[in-house]
C-alpha positions as CSV (number, residue, x, y, z in Angstrom):
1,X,99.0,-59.7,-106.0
2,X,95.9,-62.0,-106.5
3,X,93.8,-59.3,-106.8
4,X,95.8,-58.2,-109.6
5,X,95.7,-61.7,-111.0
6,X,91.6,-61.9,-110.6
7,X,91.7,-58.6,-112.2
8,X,93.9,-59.7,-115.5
9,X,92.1,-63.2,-115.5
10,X,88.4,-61.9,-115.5
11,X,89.8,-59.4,-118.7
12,X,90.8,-62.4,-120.8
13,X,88.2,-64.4,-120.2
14,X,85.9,-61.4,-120.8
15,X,87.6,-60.6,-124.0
16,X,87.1,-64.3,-125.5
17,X,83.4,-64.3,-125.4
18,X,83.5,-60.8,-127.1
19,X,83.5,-58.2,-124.1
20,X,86.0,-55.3,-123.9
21,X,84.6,-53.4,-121.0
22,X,84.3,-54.5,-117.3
23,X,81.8,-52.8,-115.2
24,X,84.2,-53.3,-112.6
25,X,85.9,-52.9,-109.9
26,X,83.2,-52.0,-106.9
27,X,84.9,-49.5,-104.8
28,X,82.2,-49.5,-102.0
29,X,83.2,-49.9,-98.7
30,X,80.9,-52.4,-96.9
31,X,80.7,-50.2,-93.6
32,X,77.3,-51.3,-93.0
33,X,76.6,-54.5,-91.5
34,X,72.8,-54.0,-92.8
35,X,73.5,-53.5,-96.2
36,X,71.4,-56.0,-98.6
37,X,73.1,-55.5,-102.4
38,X,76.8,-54.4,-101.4
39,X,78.0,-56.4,-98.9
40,X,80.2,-59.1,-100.3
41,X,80.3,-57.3,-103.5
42,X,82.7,-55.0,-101.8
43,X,86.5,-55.3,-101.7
44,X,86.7,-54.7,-97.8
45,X,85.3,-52.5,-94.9
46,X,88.0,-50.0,-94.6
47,X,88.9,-47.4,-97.3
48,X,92.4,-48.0,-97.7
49,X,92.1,-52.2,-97.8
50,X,89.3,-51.1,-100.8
51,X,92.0,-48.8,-102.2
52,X,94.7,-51.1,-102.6
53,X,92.7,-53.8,-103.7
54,X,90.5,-52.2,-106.1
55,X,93.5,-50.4,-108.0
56,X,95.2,-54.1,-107.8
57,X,92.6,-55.7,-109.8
58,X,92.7,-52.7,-111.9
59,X,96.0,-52.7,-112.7
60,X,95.1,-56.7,-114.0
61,X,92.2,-56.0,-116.3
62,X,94.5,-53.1,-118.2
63,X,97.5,-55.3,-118.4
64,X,94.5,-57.3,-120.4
65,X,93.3,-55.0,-122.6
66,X,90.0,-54.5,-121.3
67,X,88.2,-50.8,-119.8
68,X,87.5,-50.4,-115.9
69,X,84.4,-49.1,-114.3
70,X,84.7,-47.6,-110.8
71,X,81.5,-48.2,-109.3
72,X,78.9,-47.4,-107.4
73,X,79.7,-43.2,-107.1
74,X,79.5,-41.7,-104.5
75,X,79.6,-44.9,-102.6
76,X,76.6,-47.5,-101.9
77,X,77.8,-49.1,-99.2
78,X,76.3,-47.2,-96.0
79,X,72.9,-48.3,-97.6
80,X,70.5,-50.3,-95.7
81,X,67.9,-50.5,-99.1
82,X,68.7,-52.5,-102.2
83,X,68.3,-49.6,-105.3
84,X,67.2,-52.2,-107.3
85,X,64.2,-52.2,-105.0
86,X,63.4,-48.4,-103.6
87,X,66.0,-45.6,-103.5
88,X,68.3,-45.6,-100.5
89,X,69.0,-42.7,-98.6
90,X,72.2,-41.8,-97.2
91,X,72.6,-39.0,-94.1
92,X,76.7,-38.7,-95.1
93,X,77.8,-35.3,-95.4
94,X,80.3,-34.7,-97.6
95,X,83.1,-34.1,-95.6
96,X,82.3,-37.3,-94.3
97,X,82.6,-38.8,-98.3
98,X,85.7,-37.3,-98.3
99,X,87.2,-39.0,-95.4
100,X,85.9,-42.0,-96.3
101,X,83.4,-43.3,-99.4
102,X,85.6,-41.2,-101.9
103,X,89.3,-42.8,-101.1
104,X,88.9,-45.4,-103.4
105,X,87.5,-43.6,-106.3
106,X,90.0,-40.7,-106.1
107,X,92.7,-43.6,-106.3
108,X,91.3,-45.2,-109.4
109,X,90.7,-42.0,-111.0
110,X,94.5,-41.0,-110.1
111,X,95.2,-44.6,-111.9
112,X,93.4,-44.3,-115.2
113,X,90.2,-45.6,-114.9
114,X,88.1,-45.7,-118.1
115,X,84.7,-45.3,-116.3
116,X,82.7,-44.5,-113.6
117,X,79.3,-45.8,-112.7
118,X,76.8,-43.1,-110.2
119,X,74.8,-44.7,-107.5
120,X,71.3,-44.4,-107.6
121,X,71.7,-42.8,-104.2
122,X,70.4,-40.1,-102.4
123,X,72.3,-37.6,-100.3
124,X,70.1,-35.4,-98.5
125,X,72.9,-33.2,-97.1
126,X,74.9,-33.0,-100.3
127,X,71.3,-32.9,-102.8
128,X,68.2,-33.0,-101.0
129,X,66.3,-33.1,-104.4
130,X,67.8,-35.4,-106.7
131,X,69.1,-38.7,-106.1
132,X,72.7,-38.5,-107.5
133,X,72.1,-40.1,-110.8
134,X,70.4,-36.8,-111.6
135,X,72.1,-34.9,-109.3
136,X,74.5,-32.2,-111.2
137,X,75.7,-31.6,-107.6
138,X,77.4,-35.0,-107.6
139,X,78.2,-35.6,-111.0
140,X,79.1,-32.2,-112.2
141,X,80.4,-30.5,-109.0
142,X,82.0,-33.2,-107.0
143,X,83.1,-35.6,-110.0
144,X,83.5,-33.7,-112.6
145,X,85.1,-30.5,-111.3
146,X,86.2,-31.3,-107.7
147,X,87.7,-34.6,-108.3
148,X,88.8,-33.8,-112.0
149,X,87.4,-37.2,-113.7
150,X,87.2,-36.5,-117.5
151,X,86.7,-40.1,-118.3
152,X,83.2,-42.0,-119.1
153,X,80.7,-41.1,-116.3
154,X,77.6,-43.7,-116.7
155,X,74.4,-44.1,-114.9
156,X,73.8,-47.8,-113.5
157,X,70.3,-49.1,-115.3
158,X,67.6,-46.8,-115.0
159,X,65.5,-49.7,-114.9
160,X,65.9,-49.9,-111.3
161,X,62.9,-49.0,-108.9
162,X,65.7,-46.7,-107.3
163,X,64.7,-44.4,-110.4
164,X,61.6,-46.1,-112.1
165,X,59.4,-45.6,-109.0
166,X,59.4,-41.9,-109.6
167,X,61.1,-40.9,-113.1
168,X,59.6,-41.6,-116.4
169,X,62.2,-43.4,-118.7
170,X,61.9,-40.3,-120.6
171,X,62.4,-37.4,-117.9
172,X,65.3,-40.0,-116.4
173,X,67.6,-40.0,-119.2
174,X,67.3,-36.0,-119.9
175,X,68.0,-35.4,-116.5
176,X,71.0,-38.1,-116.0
177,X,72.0,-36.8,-119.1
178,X,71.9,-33.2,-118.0
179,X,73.9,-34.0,-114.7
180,X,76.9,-34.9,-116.5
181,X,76.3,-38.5,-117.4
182,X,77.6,-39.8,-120.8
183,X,76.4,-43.3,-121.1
184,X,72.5,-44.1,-119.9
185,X,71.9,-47.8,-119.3
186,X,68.8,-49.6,-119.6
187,X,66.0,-47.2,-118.9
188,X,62.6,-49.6,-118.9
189,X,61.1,-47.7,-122.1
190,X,64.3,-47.1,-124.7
191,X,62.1,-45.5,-127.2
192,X,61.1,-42.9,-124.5
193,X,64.0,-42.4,-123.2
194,X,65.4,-41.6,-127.0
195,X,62.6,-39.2,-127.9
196,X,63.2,-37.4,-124.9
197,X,66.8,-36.8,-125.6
198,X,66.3,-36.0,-129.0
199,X,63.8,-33.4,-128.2
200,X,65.5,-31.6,-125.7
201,X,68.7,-31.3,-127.7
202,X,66.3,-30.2,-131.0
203,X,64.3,-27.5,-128.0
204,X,68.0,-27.0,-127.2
205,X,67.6,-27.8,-123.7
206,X,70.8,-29.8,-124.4
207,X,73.6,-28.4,-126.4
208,X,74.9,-29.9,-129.2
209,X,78.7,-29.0,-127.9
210,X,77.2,-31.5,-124.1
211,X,76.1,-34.2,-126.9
212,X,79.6,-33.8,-128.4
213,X,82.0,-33.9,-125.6
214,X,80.0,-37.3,-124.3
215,X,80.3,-38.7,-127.7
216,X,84.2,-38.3,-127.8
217,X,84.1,-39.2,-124.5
């Protein structure tokens, strides 16, 4: 398919300037007409056109040697606020995920994919706390356990307002970190965000066995 092709074309071009990880494909479903950062990033506006295209262009960056990332867990695309900007909040239960948002991811996952990527998203019916970035309830629960994804799990950059505006870069890595998240991108102060770490697995707020698993990870 051409999406297969874009998939396995993007992977070799990738891998001659040195890459071998795509933070790709975007499995959100555009599925509102409002939506300011998805909306043509997405792959369609139904789940199952996302789901067949998405595991298409998958299929093409393995074939050339490169890792996938599903992205942008749970899904970002009934959003009507760019989280680069603020953090956008989302009134789907999660039965309603289910039916919908979580089709493509639970394909990829079912496929092999290397990665995912969580949304800096909020889902007051599922965590009315914690945006799911930090949310064990959607990174532990519903990833983790529920939809059985032992791969990668990684924040997206925690140097987005979505996060920033109300997390230190310190108190946003430990908590990511604590939700289930393996690889933390870009928080705004690195050296903060490393102390922090540090001292919570030293305090043993994190164990050493957590640190491990996300290392071999």
């Amino acid at each position: 398919s051409i999406a297969e092709k874009i998939g396995y074309f993007t992977g070799k071009e990738a891998s001659k300037i040195g890459l071998n990880f795509l933070l790709a494909p975007v499995c959100d479903i555009n599925n509102n007409s409002n939506n300011p950062v998805i909306n043509l990033r997405a792959w369609g506006e139904d789940p199952e056109t996302v789901k067949s295209l998405t595991c298409a262009y998958q299929r093409g960056v393995h074939q050339s040697n490169m890792l996938t990332c599903a992205k942008h867990f749970p899904g970002h695309g009934n959003s009507e606020i760019d989280s680069h900007l603020d953090l956008p909040k989302i009134q789907t239960a999660l039965s309603q995920l289910e039916m919908f948002e979580l089709i493509p991811f639970k394909s990829l996952i079912n496929k092999g994919v290397n990665s995912v990527m969580i949304g800096h998203l909020l889902f007051p019916n599922i965590d009315p706390i914690y945006p799911a970035t930090l949310s064990k309830i959607l990174v532990n629960n519903l990833l983790r356990t529920q939809l059985k994804f032992d791969g990668l799990v990684i924040s997206d950059a925690l140097v987005m307002h979505a996060i920033s505006n109300d997390y230190s870069s310190g108190n946003a890595a430990v908590m990511a970190f604590d939700s289930g998240i393996d690889l933390i991108l870009m928080p705004e102060d690195i050296d903060d965000a490393i102390d922090s770490l540090t001292e919570a697995i030293y305090l043993e707020k994190i164990s050493l066995e957590r640190l491990n698993q996300s290392r071999a990870r």
